[in-house]
N, C-alpha and C positions, 0 to 999 in steps of 0.2 A: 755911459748910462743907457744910451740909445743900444747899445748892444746888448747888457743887461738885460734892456725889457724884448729886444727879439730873442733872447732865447729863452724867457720866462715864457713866451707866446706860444712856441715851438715846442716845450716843455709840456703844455697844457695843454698842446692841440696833441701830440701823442700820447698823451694819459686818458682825453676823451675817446680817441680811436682803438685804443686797447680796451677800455672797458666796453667800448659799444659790441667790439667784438668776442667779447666774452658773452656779455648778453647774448649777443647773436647762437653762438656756439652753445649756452644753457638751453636757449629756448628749442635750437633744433636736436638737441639730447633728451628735451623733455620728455619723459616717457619710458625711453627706450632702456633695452639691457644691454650692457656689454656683451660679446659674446666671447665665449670661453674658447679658447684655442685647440684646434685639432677636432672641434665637433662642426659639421658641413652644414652650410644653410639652409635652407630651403630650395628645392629643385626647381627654378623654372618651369612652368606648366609650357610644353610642344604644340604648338599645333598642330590637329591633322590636318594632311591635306583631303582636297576633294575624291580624291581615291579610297582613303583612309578612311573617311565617315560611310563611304557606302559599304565598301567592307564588312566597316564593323556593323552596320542596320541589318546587311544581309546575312551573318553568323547570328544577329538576335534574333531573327525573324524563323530562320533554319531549327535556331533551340525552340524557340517555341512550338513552332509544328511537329517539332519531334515530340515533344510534351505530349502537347494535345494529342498525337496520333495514339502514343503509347497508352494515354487515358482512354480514348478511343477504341481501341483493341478490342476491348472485351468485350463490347455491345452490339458494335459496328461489324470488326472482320467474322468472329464467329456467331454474331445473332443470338448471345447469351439473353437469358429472360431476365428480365426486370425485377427483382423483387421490390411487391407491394404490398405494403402492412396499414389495414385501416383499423384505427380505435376509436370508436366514438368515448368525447369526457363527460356524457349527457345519461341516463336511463332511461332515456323516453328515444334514443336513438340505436338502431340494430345497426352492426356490419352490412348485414345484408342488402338494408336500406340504402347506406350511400356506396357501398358497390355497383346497385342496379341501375340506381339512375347518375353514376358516371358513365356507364356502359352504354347506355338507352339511348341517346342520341346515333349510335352507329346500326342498331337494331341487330346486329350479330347476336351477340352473347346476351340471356337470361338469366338472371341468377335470382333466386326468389328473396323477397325482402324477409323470410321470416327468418332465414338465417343467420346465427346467435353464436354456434357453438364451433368448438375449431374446424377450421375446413384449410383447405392448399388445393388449390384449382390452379390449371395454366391452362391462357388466354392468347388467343391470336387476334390482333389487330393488322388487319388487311391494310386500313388506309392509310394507317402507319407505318407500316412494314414492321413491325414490332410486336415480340413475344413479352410475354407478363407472367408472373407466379403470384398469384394474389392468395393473401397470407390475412386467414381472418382467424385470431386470437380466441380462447375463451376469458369472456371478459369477468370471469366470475375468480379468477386467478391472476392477482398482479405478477406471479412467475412468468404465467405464460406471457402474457402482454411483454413484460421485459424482454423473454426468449423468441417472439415475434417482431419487435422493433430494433434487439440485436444485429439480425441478421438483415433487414430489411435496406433495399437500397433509396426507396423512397416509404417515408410516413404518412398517411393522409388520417388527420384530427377531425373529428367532425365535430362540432357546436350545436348547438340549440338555442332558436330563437324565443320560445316559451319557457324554457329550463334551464337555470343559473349552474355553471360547476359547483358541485361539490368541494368543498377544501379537500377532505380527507379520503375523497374517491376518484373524480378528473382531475384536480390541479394535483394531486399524489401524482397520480399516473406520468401526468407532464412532468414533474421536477425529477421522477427517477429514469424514465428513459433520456431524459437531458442530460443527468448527472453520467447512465452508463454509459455515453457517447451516442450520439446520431447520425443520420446523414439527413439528407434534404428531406424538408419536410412541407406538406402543403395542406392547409386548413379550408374546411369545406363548411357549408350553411346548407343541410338538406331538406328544409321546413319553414323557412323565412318568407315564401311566397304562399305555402298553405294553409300557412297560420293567420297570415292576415292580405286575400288575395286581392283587397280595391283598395290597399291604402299604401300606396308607393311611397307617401314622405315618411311614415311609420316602417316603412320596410327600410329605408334609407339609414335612420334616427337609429334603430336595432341593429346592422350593419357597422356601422360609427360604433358602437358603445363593443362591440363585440372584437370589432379590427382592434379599440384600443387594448383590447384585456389580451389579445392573442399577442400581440405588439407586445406587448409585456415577457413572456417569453421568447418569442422570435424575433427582435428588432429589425430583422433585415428580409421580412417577409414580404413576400411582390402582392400578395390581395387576399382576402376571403373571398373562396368563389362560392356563390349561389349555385348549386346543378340544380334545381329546377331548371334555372334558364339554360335552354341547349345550346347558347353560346358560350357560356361559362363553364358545362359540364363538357365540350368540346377543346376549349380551352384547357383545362383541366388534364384533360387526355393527351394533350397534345406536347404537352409540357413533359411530362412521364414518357411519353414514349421517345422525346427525341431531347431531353436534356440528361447531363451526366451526372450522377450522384457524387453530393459532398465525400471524400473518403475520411475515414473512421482508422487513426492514425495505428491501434493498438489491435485490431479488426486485422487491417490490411498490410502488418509486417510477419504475418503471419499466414502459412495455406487455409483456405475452411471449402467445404460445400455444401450444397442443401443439397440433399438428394432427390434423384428424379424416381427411382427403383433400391428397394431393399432388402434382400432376397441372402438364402444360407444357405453352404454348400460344405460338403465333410472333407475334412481335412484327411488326408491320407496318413494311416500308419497310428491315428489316435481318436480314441472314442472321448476321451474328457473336453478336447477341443474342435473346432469347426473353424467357418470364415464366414465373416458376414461380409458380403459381395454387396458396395455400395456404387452405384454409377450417379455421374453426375458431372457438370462442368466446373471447372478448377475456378476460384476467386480467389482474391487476397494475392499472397506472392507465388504459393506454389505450396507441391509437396514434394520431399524426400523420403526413399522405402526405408532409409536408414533411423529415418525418426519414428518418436512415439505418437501416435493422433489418441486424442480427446474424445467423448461422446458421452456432451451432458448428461450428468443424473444418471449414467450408467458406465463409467469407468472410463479408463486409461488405459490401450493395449498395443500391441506390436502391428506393424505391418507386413503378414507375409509377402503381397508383389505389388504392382501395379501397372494396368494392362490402361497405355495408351490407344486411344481408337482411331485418330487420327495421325498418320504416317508422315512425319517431315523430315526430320534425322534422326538416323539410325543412333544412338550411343554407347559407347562400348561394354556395358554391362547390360545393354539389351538383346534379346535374342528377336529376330526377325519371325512376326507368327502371322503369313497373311495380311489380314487389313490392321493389325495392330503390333503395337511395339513393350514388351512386356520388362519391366523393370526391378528386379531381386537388393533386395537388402545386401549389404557389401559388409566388409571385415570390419566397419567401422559402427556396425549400428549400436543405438544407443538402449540402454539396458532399462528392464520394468524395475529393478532395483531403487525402492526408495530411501536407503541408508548406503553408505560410501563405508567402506572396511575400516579398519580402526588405525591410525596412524603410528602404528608399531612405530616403525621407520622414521617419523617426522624429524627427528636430531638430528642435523646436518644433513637436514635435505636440501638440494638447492631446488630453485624456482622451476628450474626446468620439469624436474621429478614432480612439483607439484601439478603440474600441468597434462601430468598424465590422464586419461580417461578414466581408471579405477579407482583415480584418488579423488579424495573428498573433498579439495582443496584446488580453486581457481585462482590464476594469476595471471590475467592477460594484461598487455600492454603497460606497465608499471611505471615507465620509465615517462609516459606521454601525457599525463596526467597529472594535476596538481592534490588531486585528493586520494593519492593511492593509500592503501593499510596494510603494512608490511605485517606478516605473523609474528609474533614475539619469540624468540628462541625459548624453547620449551626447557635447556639445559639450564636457565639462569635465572627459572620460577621455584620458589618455596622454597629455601633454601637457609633462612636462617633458624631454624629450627634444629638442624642438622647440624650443621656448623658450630651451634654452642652445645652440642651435644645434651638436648633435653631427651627427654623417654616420652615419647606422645601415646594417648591413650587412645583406646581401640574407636576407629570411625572419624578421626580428626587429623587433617593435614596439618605441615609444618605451618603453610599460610596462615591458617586459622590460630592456629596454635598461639604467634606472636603476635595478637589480639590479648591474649589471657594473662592474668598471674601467675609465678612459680607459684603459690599455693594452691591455686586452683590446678593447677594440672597435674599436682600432684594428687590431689583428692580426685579426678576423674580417672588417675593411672588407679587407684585403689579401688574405685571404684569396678569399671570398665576393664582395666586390665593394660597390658603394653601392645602398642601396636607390633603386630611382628612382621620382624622385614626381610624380605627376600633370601634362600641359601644365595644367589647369584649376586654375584661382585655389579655392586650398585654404587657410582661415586655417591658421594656428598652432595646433597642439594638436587641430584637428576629427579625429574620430572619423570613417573611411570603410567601413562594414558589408562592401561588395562586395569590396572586397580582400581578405578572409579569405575571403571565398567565393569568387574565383576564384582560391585558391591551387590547386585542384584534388585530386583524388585521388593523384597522383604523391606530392606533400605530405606526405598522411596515413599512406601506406604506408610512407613511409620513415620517418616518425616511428614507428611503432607497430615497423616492424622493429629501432627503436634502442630503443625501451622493452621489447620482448620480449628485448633483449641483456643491459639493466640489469635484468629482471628476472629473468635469469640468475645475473646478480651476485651480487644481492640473496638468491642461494637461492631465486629464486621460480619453479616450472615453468610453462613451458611449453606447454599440451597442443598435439598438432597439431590441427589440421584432421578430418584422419579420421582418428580413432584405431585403429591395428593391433590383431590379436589376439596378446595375448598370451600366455604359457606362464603353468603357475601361482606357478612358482617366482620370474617374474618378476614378475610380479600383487602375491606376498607380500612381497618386494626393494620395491618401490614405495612400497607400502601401509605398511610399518614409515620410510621415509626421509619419508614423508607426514607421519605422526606425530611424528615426530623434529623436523621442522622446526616442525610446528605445538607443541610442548613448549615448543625453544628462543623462539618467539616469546611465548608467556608467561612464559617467566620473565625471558628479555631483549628485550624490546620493543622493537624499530623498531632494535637493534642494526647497524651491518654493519662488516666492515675491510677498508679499504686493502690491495692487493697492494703490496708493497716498488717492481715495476717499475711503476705503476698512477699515472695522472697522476688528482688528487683534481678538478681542474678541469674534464676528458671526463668522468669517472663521474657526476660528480655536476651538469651543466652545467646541468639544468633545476630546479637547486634552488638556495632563496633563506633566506637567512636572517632572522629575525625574531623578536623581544624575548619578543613574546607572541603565542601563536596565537587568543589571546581577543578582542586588538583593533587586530591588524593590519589595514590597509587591502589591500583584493583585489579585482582587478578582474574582476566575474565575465562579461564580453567579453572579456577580454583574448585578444588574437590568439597563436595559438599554433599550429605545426603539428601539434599532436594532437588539437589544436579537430576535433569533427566540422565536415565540409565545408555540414550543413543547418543547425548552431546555432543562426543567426541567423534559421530558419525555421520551429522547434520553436515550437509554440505556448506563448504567454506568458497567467498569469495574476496581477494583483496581488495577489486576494486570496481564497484557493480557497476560503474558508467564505461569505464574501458572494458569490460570483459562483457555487457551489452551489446559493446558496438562490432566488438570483433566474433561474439555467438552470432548477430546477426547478420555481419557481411559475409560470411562462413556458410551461414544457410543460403541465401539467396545463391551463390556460387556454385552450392551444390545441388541444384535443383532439377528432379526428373521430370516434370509438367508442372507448368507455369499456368497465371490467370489466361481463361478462355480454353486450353487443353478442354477435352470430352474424354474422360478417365473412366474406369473399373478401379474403385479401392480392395484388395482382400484383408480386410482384416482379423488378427488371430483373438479366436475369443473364447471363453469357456461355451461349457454348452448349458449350463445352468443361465449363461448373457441369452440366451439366445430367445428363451419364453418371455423378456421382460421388453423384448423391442415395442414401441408403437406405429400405429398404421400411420406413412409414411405420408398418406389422402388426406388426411382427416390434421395431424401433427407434424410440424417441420422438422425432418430429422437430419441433424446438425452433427459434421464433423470437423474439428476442428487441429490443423498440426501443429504440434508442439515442435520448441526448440528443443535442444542439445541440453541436458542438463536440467531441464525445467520439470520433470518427475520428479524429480528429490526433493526431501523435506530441508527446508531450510530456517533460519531465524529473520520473520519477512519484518521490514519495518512498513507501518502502512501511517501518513500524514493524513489525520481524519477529525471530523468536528461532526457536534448530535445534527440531526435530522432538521430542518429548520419547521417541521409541524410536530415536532415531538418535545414536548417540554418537562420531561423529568431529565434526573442525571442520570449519566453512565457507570454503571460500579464496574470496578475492574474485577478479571475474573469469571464475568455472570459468562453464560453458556447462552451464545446466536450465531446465527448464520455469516458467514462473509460469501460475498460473489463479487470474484474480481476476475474482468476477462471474459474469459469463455467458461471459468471455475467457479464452484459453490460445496462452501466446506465449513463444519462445522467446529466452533473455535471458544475457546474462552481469553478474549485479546488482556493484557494487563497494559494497561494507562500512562505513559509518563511526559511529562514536561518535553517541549519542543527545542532542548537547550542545545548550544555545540559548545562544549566545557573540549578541552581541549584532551583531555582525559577519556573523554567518551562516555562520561558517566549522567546517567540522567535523574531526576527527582523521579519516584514512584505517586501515582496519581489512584488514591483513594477511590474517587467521583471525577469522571470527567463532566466539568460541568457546564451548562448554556451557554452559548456564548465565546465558549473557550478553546481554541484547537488542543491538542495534542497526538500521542505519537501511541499508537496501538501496535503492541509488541507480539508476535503470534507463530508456530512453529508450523509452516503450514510447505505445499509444492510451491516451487520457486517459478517467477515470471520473470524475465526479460526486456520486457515493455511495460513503461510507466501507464498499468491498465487502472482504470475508475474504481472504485471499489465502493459497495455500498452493502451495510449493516443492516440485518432484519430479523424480526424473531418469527415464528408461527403461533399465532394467538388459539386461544382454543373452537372458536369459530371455522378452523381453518385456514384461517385470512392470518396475512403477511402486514406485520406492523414494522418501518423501516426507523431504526433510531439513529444510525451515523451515516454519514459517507466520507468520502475522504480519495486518497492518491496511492499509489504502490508506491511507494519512496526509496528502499533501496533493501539489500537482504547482508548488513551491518552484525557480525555475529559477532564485533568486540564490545556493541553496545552494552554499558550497564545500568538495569536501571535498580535504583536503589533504594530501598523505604525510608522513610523518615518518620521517626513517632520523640514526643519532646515530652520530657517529663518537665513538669512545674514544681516551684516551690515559693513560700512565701519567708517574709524578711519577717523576721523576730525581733533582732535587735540591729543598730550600726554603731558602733564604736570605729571614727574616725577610717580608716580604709578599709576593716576588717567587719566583716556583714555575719551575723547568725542566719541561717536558713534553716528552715523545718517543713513539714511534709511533703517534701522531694521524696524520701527514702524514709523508712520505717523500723531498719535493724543499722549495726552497726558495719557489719558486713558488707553490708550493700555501699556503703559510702565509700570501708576501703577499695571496693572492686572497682568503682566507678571515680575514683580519685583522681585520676589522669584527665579525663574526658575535660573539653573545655567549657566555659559557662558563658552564658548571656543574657542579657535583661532585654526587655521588651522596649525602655529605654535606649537599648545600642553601645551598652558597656559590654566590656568581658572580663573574664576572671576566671577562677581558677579555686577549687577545693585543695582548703590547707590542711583541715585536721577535725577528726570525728569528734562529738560534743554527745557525752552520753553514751545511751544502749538504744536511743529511742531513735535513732536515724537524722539527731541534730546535726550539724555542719559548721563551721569557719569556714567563710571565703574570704577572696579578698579580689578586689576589681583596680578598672583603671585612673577612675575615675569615682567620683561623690553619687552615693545612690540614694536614690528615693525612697523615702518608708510607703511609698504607693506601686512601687516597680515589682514587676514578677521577674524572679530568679528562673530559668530552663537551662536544663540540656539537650542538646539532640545528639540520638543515634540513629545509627543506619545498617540495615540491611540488603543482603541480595535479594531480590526478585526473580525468579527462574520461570520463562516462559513454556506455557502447555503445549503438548503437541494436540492439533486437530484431532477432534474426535471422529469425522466420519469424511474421506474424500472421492 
């Protein structure tokens, strides 16, 4: 018995030590993950040693100086000027005014307050050791102001202590030189002490109220300075001449310079052309002779040479001339060509061949990149058409084509005729580019004069050409039916109806129906005659952010004079360019180099939202201005949804309306740099009203964007899943045409047309679900969108 119970004890004392050690073993697993075998843990973090850390403080400390110095360059080793842009956002205040008396404290320089109008003076400051180009705007032109605080290395704002900003004339000014990038900028009070000169806490109180509203803009502003007091107007100066300007990231990956001298000299062997001979010191990255340079508001031209004046090294397409080193365009320069040859060749081309300089088609780095867009082999578009061997009528692709009914296309071959194809052995299905391109202009016109009919339909205006003057009373008639229509399209979207006499098959002939617009197949060649006639000559890129990055480590590479260089530009120009230059005293004359590629027209995507002081909608289509960059061109953008459908297809946008981003679609010179962009019209005043801004997002030419217009119809009767619907359609015809298309209610059923009811456009459907005698029956279809080319650049 006695043994018995010791080993019942023994028993129980091992059952207690097993579970306690399970406990044990739970609680220090709590948490944790197995780990998967053959994947390494975590690395031990090394210490450094004490050698180690100062190493590495002394390589951070080396980069930095390097930084700074390299920032430094431009100011320091060659003593470049300053650009200074003063804007007052006040009417009661001149440039001139708070030019003099920042100056007035050193007693050098004079500059009269009554000075208003553009002026470019350069300034020596002695005590500073520093030069200045002080850049005084006409303020009577929001262009110019823009094209003054462009280039400007610092801004000085001036305020008003008796005079509140204007919304729609100073805080304008502030939000669009913000929006088109800046650099450092520094706000001044030139009237706070002469406005009220014995009452310091009132001069305090208006100070305060003034810093906050500036603050509002600038958060990271160091002071409003007072230049009355010649501590502050010292100050002021002192800051400018010995601090370095914020860099302007889309500015400065590219060459530019204001010039000091602007003078014309004739070109040897031609009287239609000359050279405008610009001297000036080099900013931004630099130039190449090989590239195309810019000059706003007066074209895009080649560079004959460029005559360095400062002597460092020699390089070997320079010729040694004395005190300068003269630099010739090389077998590589890039061409004033703004269409790329037509892609004969594209079938079975490989990437390499697109890569070539005369092709219209970029394909850099493909491989390194998660968002590349490989070209779609052009031999395996439009092809079933062919294949079931139809007869297509004249002006219509196979694409198109199986959209249609055999009876419809058989009544357009009667109509129209047979397309006729090639005497040359053409496979089945092959894709021929030059066909659509020798549709001609004839083509185009008449398609755009049958989409400006539908867009009549559609409620959509019009404008002319040259728009009349008109009365006021009709201005305000307009302007209220403007509105009206832009209402009805947000609250009924892409809505339109049927005329009773109205055949649904003519209205709506270039629309297609489809399941989903997420992942419809679309063929972004497809021949159409609203295709522009250069399409297929627009420059192509596969992949804008890798073929960015390698145009621009390509330029920087190849560069004949860098920032701080003292350069001669020649540039080749007509001699018609040559009477429109302005005097160079008075107006900052800006040149600016382009990249590799960036004169070609392309299809730009630009990410843009309305003006935040302008509160009407944006109709797509309407005819205004874009400036983005160092560029200003004249555009009619069309509007669509911000989607990424995986397809590439995007919603067409009627009204871009308040509030609401989207994506402005535009055939315009191609950019490199994600430059600002901002939307304006010229009002008849003169004056510049600005309605978007927005980003250069990318230049996407498989993007499609796609109309949507949704016909309605109401329920008649329901007989258990089987729905009567009427005023959809109005003939009988039109129901068989559109029989295929799928349906939806407003509710969030769908369905499907079974069978025509009548001559009068009745219907059988039948849905998925039990429908409402209050539900509206729709279909939608969709259209292509084809973006305009720039009208003036």
């Amino acid at each position: 018995m006695a043994g018995h119970r010791a080993t019942l004890k023994k028993a129980k004392k091992s059952f207690k030590s097993g579970h306690a050690s399970k406990r044990s073993l739970k609680a220090k697993s709590k948490g944790k993950v197995e780990k998967k075998s053959g994947i390494p843990g975590p690395k031990s973090l090394k210490r450094q040693s004490r050698l180690e850390r100062k190493n590495t403080a002394n390589q951070l400390k080396k980069n930095k100086i390097l930084k700074s110095l390299n920032k430094r360059a431009l100011f320091d080793v060659a003593k470049t000027e300053k650009i200074v842009t003063f804007i007052p956002l006040t009417r009661n205040i001149s440039c001139g005014r708070m030019l003099s008396e920042m100056l007035k404290p050193l007693g050098e320089v004079s500059v009269p307050e009554q000075v208003d109008g553009p002026l470019v003076k350069s300034v020596h400051i002695e005590r500073f050791k520093s030069n200045l180009k002080i850049v005084l705007p006409d303020m009577t032109s929001l262009i110019s102001i823009l094209d003054a605080a462009k280039i400007a290395d610092f801004v000085i704002l001036g305020l008003s202590a008796t005079e509140e900003v204007e919304p729609k004339w100073g805080e304008q000014i502030v939000r669009a030189i913000e929006a088109q990038g800046i650099s450092s900028v520094y706000g001044i009070v030139p009237d706070v002490v002469s406005a009220y000169p014995s009452k310091k806490n009132l001069q305090d109180d208006i100070l305060k109220s003034l810093s906050s509203y500036y603050g509002h803009f600038f958060p990271d502003y160091e002071k409003l300075f007072v230049t009355e007091r010649p501590s502050d107007a010292l100050n002021l100066l002192r800051s400018v001449c010995q601090k370095l300007p914020k860099p302007v990231s889309w500015r400065d990956e590219r060459g530019y310079m204001v010039a000091d001298s602007v003078n014309t000299a004739v070109k040897e062997g031609s009287t239609d052309e000359g050279y405008l001979v610009i001297e000036g010191t080099v900013r931004g990255s630099g130039f190449s002779a090989d590239n195309l340079v810019s000059l706003p508001d007066v074209g895009e031209f080649a560079i004959g040479r460029i005559e360095k004046l400062e002597t460092r090294k020699i390089h070997q397409k320079a010729e040694n001339e004395g005190n300068s080193v003269v630099f010739a365009p090389g077998t590589e320069k890039d061409t004033l060509n703004k269409l790329g040859p037509l892609p004969e060749a594209a079938d079975g081309q490989d990437d390499d061949m697109m890569e070539d300089e005369d092709s219209n088609f970029l394909g850099y780095d493909q491989d390194n990149d998660e968002n590349t867009y490989d070209l779609v082999d052009r031999s395996e578009k439009s092809n079933v058409g062919h294949q079931l061997g139809r007869r297509l009528p004249k002006g219509m692709s196979a694409y198109q084509a199986k959209w249609l009914l055999d009876d419809d296309i058989k009544e357009l071959v009667k109509e129209n005729g047979v397309e006729e194809e090639d005497t040359e052995d053409v496979e089945p299905g092959e894709y021929r580019p030059e066909d659509a391109f020798e549709a001609g202009e004839q083509r185009i016109a008449e398609g755009r004069a049958e989409e400006s009919s539908l867009n009549e339909a559609d409620g959509m205006d019009v404008e002319p050409e040259d728009a009349e003057e008109l009365s006021a009373e009709e201005e305000a008639r307009q302007l209220q039916e403007f509105k009206k229509k832009a209402k009805e399209e947000l609250e009924f979207p892409d809505e339109i109806e049927l005329r009773p006499t109205e055949r649904a098959t003519e209205r709506l002939s270039r629309y297609r129906g489809v399941k989903s617009l997420a992942d419809c197949l679309w063929d972004y060649d497809e021949q159409d005659a609203h295709r522009p006639s250069e399409w297929l000559r627009y420059l192509r890129v596969k992949n804008y952010r890798a073929s960015s990055r390698r145009i621009r480590a390509e330029f920087r590479s190849g560069l004949n004079v860098r920032a701080g260089d003292r350069c001669i530009l020649y540039v080749e120009v007509p001699a018609s360019v040559l009477s429109k230059l302005r005097d160079p005293s008075r107006w900052p004359f800006v040149v600016y180099e382009l990249l590799k590629h960036e004169h070609k027209l392309t299809v730009c995507q630009i990410a843009c939202k309305i003006w935040e002081s302008y509160d009407l909608p944006l109709k797509s289509k309407e005819r205004m201005f874009m400036q983005y960059g160092a560029r200003r061109v004249e555009v009619e953008p069309i509007f669509s949804q911000p989607s990424r459908n995986t397809n590439n297809v995007a919603k067409f946008l009627r009204f871009l309306q308040k509030g609401a981003s989207g994506i402005a679609t535009v055939v315009a010179p191609m950019s490199f740099t994600n430059s600002p962009v901002l939307f304006y019209r010229q009002t008849a005043e003169n004056g510049v009203e600005l309605v978007a801004d927005g980003t250069f997002s990318n230049a996407d030419f498989t993007r499609i964007v796609a109309k949507r217009s949704v016909l309605t119809g109401e329920v008649l009767k329901i007989h258990r899943s089987a729905v009567t619907v009427r005023y959809m359609f109005f003939n009988e015809k039109d129901v068989h045409a559109f029989r295929n298309v799928p349906l939806f209610t407003q509710m969030g059923h769908s369905g499907t047309i079974k069978q025509s009811l009548g001559t009068h456009g009745y219907f059988k459907a039948t849905f998925d679900g039990k429908i409402n005698a209050q539900d509206v029956i729709a279909m939608a279809l969709y259209k292509r969108m084809w973006p305009r080319n720039c009208v003036h650049v």
